[in-house]
mmCIF file as Biopython writes it, N, C-alpha, C and O atoms, coordinates in Angstrom:
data_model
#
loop_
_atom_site.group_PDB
_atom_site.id
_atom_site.type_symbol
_atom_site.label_atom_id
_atom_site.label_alt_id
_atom_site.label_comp_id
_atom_site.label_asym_id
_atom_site.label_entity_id
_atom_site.label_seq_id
_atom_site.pdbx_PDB_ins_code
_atom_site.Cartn_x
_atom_site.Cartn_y
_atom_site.Cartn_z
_atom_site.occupancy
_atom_site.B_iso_or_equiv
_atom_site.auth_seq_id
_atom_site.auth_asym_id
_atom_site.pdbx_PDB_model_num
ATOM 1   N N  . UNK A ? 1  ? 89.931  108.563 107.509 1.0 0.0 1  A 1 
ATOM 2   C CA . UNK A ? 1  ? 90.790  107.473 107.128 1.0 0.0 1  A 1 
ATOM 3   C C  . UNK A ? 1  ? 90.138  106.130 107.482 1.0 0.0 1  A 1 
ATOM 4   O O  . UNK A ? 1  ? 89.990  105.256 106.628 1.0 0.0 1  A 1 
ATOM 5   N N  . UNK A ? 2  ? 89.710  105.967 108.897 1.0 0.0 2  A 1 
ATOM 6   C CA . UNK A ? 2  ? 89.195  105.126 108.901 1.0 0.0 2  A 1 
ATOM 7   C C  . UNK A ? 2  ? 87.861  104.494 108.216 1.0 0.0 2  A 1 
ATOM 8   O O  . UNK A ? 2  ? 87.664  103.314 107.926 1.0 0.0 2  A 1 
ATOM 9   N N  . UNK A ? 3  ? 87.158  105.411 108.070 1.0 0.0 3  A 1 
ATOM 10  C CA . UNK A ? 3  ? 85.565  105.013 107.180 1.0 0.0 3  A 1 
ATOM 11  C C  . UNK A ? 3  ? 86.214  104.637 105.894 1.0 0.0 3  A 1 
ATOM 12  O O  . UNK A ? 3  ? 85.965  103.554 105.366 1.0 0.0 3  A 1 
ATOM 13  N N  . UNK A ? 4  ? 87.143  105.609 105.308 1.0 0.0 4  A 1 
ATOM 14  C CA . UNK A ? 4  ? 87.415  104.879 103.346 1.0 0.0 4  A 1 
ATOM 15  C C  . UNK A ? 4  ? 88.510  103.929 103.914 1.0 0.0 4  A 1 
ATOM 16  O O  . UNK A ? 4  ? 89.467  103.861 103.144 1.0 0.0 4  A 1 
ATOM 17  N N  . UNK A ? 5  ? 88.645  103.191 105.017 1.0 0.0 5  A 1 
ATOM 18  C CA . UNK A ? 5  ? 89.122  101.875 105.053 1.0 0.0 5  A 1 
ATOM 19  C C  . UNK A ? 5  ? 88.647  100.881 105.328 1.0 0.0 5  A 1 
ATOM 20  O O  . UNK A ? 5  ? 89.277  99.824  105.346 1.0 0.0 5  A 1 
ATOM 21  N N  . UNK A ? 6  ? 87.302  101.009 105.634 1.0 0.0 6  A 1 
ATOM 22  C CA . UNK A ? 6  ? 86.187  100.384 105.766 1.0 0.0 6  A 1 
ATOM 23  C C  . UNK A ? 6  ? 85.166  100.292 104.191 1.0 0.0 6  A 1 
ATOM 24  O O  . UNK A ? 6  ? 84.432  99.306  104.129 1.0 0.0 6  A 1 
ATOM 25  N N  . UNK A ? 7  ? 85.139  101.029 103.288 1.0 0.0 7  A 1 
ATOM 26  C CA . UNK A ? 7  ? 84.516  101.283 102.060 1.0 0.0 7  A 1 
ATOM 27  C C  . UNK A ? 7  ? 83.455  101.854 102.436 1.0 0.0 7  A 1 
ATOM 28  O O  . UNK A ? 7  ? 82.773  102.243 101.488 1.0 0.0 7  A 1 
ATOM 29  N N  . UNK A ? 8  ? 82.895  102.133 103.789 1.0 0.0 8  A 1 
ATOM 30  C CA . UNK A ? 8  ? 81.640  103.089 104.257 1.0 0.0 8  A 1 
ATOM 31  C C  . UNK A ? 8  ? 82.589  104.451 103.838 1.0 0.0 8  A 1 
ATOM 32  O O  . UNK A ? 8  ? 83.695  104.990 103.877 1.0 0.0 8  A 1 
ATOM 33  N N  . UNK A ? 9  ? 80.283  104.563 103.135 1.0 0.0 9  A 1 
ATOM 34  C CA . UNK A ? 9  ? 80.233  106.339 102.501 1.0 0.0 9  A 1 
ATOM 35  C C  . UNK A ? 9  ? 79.807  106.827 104.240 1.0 0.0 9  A 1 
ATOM 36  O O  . UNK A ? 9  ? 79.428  106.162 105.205 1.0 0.0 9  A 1 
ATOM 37  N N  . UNK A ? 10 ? 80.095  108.337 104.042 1.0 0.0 10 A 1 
ATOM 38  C CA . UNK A ? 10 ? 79.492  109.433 104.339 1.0 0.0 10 A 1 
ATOM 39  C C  . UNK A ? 10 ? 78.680  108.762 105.566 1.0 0.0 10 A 1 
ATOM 40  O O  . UNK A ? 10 ? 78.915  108.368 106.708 1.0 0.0 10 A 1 
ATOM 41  N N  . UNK A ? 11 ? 77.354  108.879 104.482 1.0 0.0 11 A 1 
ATOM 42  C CA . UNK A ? 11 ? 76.161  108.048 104.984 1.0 0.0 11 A 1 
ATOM 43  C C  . UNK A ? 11 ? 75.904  106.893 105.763 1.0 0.0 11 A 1 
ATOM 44  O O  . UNK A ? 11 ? 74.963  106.824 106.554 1.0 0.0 11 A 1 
ATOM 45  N N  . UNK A ? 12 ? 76.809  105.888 105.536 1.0 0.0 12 A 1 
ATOM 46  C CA . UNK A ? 12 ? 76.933  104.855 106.348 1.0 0.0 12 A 1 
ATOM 47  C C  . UNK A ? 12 ? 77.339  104.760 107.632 1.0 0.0 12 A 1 
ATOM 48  O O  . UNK A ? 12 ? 76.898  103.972 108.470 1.0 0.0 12 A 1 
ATOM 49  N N  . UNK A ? 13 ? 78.153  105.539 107.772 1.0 0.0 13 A 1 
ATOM 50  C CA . UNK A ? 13 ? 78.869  105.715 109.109 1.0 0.0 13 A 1 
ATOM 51  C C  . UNK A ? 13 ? 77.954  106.455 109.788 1.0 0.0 13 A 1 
ATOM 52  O O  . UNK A ? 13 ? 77.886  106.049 110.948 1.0 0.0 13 A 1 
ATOM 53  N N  . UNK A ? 14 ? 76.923  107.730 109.484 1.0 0.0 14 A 1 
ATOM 54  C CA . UNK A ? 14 ? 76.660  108.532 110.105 1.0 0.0 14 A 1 
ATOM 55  C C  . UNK A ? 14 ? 75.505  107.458 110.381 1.0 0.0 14 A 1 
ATOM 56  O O  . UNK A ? 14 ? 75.159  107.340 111.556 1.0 0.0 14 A 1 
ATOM 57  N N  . UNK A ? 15 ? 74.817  106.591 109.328 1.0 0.0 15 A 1 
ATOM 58  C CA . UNK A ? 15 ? 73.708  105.819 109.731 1.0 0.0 15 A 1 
ATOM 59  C C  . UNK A ? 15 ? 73.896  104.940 110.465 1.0 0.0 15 A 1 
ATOM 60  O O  . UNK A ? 15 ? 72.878  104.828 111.148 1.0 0.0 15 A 1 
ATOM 61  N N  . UNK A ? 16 ? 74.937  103.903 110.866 1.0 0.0 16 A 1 
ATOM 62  C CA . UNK A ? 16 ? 75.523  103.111 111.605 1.0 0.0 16 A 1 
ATOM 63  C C  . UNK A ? 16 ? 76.021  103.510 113.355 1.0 0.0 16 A 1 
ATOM 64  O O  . UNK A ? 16 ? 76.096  102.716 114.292 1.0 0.0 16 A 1 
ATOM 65  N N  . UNK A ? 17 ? 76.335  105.143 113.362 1.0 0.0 17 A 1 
ATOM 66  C CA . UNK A ? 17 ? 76.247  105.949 114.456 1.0 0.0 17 A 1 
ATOM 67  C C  . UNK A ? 17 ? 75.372  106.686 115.101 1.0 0.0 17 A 1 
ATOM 68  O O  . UNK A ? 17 ? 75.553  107.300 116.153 1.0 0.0 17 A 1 
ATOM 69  N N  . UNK A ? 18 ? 74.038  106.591 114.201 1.0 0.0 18 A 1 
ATOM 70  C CA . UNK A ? 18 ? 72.863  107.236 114.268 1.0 0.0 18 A 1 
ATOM 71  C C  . UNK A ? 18 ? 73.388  108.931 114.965 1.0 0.0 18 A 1 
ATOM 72  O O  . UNK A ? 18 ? 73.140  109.583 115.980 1.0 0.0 18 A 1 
ATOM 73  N N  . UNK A ? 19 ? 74.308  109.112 113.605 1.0 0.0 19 A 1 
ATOM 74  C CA . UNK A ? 19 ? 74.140  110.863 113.757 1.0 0.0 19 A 1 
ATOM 75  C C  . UNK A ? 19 ? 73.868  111.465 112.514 1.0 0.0 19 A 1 
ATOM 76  O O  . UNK A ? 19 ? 73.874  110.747 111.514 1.0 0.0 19 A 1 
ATOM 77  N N  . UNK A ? 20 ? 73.667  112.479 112.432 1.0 0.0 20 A 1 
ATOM 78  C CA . UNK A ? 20 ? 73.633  113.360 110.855 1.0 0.0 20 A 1 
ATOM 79  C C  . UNK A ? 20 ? 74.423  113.032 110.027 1.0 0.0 20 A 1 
ATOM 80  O O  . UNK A ? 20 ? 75.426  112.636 110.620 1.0 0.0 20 A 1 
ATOM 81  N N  . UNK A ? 21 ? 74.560  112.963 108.871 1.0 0.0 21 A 1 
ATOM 82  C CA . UNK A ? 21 ? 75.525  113.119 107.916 1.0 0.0 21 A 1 
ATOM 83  C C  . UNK A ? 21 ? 76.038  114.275 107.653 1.0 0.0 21 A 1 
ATOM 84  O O  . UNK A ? 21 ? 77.059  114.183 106.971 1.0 0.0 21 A 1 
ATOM 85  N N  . UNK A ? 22 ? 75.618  115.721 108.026 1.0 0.0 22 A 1 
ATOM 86  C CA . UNK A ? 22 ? 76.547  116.255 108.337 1.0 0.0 22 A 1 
ATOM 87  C C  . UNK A ? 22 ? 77.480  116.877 109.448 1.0 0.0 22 A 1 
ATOM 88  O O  . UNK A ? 22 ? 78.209  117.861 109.576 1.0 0.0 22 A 1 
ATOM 89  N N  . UNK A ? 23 ? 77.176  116.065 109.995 1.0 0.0 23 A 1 
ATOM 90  C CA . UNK A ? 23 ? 78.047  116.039 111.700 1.0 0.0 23 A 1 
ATOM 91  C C  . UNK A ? 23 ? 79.586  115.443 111.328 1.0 0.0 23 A 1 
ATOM 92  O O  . UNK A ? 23 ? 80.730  115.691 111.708 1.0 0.0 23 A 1 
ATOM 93  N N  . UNK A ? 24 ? 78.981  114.552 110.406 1.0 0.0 24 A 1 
ATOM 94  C CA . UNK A ? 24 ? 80.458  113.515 109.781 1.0 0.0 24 A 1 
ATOM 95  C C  . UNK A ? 24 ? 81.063  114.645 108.598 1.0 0.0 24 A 1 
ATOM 96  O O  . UNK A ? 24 ? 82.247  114.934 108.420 1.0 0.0 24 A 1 
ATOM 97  N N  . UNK A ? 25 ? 80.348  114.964 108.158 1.0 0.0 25 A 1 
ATOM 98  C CA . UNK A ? 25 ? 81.078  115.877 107.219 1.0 0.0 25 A 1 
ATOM 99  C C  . UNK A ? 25 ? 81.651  116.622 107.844 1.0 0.0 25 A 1 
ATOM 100 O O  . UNK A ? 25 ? 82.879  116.550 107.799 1.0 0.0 25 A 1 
ATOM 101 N N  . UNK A ? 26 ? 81.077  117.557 108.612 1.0 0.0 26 A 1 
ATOM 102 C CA . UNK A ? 26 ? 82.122  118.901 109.412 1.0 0.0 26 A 1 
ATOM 103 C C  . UNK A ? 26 ? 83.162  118.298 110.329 1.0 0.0 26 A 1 
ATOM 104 O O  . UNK A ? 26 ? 84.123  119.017 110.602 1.0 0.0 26 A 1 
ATOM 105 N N  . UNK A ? 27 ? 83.121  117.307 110.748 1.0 0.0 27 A 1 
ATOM 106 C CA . UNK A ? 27 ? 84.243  116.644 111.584 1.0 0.0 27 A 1 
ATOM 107 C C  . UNK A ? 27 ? 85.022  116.423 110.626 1.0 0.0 27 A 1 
ATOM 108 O O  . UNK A ? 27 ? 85.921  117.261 110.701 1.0 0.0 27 A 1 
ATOM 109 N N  . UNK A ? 28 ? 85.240  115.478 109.405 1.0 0.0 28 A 1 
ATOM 110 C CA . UNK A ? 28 ? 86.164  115.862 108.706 1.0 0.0 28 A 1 
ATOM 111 C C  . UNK A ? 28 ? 86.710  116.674 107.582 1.0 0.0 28 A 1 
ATOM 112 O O  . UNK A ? 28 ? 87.473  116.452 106.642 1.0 0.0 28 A 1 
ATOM 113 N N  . UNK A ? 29 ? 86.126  117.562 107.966 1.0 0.0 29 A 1 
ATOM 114 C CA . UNK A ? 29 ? 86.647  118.880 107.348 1.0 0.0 29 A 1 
ATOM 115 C C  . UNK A ? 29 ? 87.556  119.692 108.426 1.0 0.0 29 A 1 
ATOM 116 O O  . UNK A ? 29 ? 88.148  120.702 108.046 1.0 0.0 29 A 1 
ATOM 117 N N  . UNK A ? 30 ? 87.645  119.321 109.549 1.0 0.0 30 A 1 
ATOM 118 C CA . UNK A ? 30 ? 88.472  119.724 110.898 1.0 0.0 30 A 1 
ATOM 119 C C  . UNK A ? 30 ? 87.665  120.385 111.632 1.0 0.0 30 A 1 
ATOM 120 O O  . UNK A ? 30 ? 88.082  120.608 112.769 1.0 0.0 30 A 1 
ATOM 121 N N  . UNK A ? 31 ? 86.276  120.920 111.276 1.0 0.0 31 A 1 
ATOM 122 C CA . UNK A ? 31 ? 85.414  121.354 112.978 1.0 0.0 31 A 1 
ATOM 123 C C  . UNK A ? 31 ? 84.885  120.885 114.120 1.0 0.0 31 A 1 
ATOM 124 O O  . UNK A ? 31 ? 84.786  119.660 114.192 1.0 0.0 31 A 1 
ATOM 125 N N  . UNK A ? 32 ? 84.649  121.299 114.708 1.0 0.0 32 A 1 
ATOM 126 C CA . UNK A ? 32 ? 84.503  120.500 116.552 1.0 0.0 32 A 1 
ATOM 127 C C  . UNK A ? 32 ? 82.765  120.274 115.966 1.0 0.0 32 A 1 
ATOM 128 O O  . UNK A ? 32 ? 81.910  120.837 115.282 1.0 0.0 32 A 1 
ATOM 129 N N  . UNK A ? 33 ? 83.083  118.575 117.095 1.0 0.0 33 A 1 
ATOM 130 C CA . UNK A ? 33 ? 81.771  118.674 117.407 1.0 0.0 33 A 1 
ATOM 131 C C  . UNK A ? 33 ? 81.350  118.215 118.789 1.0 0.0 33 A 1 
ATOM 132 O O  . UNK A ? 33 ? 82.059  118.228 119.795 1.0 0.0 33 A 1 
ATOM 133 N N  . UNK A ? 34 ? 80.119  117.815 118.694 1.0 0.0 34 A 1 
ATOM 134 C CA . UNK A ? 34 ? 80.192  117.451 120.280 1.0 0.0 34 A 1 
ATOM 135 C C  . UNK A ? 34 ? 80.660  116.371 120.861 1.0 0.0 34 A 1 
ATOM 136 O O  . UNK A ? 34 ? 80.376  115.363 120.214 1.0 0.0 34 A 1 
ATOM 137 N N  . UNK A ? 35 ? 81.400  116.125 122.037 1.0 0.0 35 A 1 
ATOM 138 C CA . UNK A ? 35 ? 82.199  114.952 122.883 1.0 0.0 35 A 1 
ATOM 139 C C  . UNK A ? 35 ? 81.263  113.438 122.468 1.0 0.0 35 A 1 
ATOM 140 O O  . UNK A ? 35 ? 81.736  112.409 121.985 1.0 0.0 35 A 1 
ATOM 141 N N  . UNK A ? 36 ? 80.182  113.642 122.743 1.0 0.0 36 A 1 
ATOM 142 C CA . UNK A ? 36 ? 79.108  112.621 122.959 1.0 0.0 36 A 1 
ATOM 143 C C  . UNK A ? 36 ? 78.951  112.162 121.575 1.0 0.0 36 A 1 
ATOM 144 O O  . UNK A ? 36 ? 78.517  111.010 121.600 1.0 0.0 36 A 1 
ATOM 145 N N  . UNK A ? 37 ? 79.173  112.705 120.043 1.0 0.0 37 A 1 
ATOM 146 C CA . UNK A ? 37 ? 79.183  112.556 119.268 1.0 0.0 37 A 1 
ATOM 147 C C  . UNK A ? 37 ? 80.029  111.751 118.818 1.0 0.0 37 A 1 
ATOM 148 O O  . UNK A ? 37 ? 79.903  110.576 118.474 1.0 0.0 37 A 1 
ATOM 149 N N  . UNK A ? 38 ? 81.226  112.672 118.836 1.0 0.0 38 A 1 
ATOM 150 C CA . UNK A ? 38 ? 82.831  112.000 118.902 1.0 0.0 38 A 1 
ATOM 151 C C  . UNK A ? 38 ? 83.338  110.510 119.082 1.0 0.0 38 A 1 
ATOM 152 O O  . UNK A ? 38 ? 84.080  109.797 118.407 1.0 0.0 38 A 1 
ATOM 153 N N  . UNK A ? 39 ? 82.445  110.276 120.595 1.0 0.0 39 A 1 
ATOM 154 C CA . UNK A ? 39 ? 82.543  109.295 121.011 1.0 0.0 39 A 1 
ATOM 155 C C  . UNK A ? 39 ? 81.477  108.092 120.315 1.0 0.0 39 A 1 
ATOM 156 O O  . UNK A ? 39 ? 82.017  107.031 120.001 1.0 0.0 39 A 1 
ATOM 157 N N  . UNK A ? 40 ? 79.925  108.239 120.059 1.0 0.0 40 A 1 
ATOM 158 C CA . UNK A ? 40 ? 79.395  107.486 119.533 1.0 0.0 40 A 1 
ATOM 159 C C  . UNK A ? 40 ? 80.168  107.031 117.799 1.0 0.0 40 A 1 
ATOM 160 O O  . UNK A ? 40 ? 80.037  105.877 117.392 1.0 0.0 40 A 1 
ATOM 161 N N  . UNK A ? 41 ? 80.923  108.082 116.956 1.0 0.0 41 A 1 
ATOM 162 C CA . UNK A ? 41 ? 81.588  107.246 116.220 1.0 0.0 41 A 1 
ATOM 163 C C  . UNK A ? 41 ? 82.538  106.239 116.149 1.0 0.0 41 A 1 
ATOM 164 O O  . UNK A ? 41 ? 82.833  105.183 115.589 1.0 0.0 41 A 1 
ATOM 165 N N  . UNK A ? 42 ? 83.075  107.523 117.450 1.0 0.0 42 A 1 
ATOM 166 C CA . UNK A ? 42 ? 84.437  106.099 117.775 1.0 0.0 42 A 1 
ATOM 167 C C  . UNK A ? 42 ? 84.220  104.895 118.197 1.0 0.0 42 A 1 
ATOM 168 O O  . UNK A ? 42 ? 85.019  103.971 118.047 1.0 0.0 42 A 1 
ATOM 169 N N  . UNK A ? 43 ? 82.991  104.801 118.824 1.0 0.0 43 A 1 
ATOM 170 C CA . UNK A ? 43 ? 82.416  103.827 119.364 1.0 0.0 43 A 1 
ATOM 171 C C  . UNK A ? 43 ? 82.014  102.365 117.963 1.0 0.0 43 A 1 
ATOM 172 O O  . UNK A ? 43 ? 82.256  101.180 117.735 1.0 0.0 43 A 1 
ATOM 173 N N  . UNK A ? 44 ? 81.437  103.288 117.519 1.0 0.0 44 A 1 
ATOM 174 C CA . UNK A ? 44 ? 80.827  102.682 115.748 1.0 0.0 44 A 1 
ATOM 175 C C  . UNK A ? 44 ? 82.065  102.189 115.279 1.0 0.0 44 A 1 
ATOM 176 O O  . UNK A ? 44 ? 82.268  100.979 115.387 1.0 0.0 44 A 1 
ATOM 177 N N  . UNK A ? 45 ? 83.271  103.206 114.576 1.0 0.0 45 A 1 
ATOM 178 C CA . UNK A ? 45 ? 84.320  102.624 114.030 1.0 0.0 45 A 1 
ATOM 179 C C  . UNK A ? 45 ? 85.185  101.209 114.868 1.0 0.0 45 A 1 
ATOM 180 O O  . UNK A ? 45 ? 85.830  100.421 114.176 1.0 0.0 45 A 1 
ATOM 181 N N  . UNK A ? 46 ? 85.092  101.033 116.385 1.0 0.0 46 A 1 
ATOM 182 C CA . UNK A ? 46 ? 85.905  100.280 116.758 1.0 0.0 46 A 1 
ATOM 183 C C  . UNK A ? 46 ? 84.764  99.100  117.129 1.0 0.0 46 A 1 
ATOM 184 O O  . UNK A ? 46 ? 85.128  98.221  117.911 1.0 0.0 46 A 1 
ATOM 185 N N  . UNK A ? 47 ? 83.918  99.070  116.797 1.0 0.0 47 A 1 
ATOM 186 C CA . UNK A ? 47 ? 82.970  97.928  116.902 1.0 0.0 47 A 1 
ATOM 187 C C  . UNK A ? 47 ? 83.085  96.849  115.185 1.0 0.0 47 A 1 
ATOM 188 O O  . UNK A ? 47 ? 83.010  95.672  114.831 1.0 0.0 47 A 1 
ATOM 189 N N  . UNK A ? 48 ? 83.278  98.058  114.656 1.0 0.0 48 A 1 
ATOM 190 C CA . UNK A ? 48 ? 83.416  97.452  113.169 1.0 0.0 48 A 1 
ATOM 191 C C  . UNK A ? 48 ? 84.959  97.267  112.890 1.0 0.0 48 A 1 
ATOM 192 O O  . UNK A ? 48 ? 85.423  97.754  111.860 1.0 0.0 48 A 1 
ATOM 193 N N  . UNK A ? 49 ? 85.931  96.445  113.947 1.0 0.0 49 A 1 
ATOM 194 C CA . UNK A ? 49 ? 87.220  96.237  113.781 1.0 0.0 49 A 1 
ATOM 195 C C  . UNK A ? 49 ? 88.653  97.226  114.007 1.0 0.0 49 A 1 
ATOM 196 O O  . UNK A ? 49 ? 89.796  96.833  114.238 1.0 0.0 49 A 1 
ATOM 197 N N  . UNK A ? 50 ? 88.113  98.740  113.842 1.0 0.0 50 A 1 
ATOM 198 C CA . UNK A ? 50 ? 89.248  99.555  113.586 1.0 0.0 50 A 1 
ATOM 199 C C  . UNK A ? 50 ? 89.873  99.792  114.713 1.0 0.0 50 A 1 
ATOM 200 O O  . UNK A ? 50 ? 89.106  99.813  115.675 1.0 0.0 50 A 1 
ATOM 201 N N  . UNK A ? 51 ? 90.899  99.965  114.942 1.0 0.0 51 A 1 
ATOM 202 C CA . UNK A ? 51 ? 91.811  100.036 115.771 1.0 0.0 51 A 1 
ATOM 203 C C  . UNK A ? 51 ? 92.292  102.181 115.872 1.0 0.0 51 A 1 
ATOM 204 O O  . UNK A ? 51 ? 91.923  103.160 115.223 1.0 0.0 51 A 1 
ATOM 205 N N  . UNK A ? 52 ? 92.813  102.063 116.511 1.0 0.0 52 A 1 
ATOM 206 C CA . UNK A ? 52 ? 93.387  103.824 116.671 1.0 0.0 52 A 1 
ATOM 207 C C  . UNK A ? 52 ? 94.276  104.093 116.853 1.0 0.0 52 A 1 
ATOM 208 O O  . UNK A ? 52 ? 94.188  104.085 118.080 1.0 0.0 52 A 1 
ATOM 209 N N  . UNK A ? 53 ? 95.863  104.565 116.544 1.0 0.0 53 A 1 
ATOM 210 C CA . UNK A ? 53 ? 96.972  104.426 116.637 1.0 0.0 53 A 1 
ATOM 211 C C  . UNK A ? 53 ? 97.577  106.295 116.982 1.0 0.0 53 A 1 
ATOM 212 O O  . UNK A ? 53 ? 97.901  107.070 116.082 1.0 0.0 53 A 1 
ATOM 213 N N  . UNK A ? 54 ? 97.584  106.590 118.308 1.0 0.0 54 A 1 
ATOM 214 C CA . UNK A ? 54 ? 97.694  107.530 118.554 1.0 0.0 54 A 1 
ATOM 215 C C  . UNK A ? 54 ? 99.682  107.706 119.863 1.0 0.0 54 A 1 
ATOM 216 O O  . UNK A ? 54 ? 99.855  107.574 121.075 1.0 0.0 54 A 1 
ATOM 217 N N  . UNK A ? 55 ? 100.433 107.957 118.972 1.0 0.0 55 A 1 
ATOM 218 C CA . UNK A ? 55 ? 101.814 107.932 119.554 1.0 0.0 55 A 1 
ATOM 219 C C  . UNK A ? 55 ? 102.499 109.159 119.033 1.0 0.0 55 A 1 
ATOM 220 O O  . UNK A ? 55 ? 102.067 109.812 118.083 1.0 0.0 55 A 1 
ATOM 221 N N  . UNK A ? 56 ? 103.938 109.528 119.916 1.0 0.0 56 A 1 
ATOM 222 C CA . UNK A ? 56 ? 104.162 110.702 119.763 1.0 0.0 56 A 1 
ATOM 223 C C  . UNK A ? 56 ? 104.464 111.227 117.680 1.0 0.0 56 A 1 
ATOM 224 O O  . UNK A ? 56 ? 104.372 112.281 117.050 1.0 0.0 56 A 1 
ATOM 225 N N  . UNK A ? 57 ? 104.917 109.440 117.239 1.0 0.0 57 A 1 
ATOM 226 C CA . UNK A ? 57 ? 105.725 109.935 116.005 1.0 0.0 57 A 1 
ATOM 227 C C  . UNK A ? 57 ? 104.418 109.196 114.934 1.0 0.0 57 A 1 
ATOM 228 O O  . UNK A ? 57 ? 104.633 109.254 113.723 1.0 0.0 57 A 1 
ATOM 229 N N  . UNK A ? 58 ? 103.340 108.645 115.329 1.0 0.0 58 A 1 
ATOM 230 C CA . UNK A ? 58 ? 102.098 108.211 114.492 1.0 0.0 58 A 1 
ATOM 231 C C  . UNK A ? 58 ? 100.844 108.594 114.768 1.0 0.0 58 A 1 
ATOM 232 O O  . UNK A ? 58 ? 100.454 108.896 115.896 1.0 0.0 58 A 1 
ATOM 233 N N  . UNK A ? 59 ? 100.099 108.596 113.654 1.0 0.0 59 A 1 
ATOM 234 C CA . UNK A ? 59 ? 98.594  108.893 114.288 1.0 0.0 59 A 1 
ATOM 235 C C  . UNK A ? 59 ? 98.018  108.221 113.109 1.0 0.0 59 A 1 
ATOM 236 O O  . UNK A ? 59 ? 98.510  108.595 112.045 1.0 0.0 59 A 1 
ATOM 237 N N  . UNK A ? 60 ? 96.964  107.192 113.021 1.0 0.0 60 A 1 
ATOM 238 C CA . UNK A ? 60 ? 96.700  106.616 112.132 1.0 0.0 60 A 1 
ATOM 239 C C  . UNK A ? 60 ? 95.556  105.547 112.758 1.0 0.0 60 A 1 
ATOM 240 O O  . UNK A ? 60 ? 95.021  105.578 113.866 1.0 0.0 60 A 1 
ATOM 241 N N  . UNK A ? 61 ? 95.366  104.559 111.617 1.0 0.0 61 A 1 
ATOM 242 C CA . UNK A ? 61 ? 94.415  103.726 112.208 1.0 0.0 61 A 1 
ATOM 243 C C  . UNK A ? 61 ? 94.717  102.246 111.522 1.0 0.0 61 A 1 
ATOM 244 O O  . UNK A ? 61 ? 95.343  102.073 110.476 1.0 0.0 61 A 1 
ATOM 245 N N  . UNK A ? 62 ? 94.089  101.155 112.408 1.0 0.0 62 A 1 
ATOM 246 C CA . UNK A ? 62 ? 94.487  99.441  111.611 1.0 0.0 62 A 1 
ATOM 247 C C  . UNK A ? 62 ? 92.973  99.115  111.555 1.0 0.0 62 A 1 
ATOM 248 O O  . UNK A ? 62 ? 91.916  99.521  112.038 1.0 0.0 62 A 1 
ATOM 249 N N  . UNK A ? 63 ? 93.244  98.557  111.058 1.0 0.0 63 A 1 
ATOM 250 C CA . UNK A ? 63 ? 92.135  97.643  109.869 1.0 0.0 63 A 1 
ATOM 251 C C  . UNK A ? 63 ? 91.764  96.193  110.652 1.0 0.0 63 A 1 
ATOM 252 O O  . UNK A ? 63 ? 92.609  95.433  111.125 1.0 0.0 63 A 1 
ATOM 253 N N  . UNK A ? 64 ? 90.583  96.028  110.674 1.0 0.0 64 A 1 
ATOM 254 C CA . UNK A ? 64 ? 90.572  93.854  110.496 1.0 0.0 64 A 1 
ATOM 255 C C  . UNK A ? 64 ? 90.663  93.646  109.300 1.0 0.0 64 A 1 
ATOM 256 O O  . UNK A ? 64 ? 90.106  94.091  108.296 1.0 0.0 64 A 1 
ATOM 257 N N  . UNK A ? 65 ? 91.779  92.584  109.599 1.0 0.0 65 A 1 
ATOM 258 C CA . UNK A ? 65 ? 92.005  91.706  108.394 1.0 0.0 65 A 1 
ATOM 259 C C  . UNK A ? 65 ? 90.874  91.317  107.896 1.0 0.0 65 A 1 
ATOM 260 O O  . UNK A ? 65 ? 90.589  91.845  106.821 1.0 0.0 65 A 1 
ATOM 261 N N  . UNK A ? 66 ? 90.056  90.493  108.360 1.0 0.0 66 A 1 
ATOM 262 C CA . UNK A ? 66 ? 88.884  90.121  107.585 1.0 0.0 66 A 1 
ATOM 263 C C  . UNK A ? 66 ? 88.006  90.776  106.729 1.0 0.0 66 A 1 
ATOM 264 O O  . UNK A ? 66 ? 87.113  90.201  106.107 1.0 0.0 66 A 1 
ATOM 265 N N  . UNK A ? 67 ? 88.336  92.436  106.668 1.0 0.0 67 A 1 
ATOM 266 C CA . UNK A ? 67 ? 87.332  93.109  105.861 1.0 0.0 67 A 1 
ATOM 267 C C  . UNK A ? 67 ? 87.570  92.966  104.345 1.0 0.0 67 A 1 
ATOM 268 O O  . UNK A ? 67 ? 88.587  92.978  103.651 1.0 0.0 67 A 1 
ATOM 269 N N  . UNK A ? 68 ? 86.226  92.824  104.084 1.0 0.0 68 A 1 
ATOM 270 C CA . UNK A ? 68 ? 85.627  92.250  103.011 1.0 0.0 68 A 1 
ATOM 271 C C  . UNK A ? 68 ? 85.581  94.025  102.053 1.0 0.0 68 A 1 
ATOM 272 O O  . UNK A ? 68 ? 84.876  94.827  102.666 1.0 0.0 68 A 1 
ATOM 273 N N  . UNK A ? 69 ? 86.215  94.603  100.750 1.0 0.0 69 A 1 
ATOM 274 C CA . UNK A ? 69 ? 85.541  95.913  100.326 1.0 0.0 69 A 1 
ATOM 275 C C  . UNK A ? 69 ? 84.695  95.501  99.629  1.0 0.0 69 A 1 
ATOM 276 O O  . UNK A ? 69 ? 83.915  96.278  99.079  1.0 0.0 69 A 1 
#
């Protein structure tokens, strides 16, 4: 959700996180990957504005306003 709210492919994110592209693929397809991984995206996505919205009745993510698609 968050990367196609950003307009980053696949590729971008995984290149911007310096992991595989398919590390990003199997993560969202629902398989585990590694913690250290996990974290270097999350790291990536919240550097590039995104926010993480994790509560009992939401799970989702916010945007910067300023993004440009």
């Amino acid at each position: 959700m968050a990367r196609a709210g950003l307009g980053w492919t696949l590729r971008d994110l995984a290149h911007q996180a310096g992991v595989n592209p398919n590390t990003i693929s199997r993560y969202e397809t629902g398989k585990d990957i590694m913690a250290g991984t996990l974290r270097k995206i999350e790291a990536t996505l919240r550097a590039a504005g995104v926010g993480f919205i994790d509560q009992p009745d939401t799970i989702g993510v916010t945007l910067p306003r300023n993004r440009v698609p």
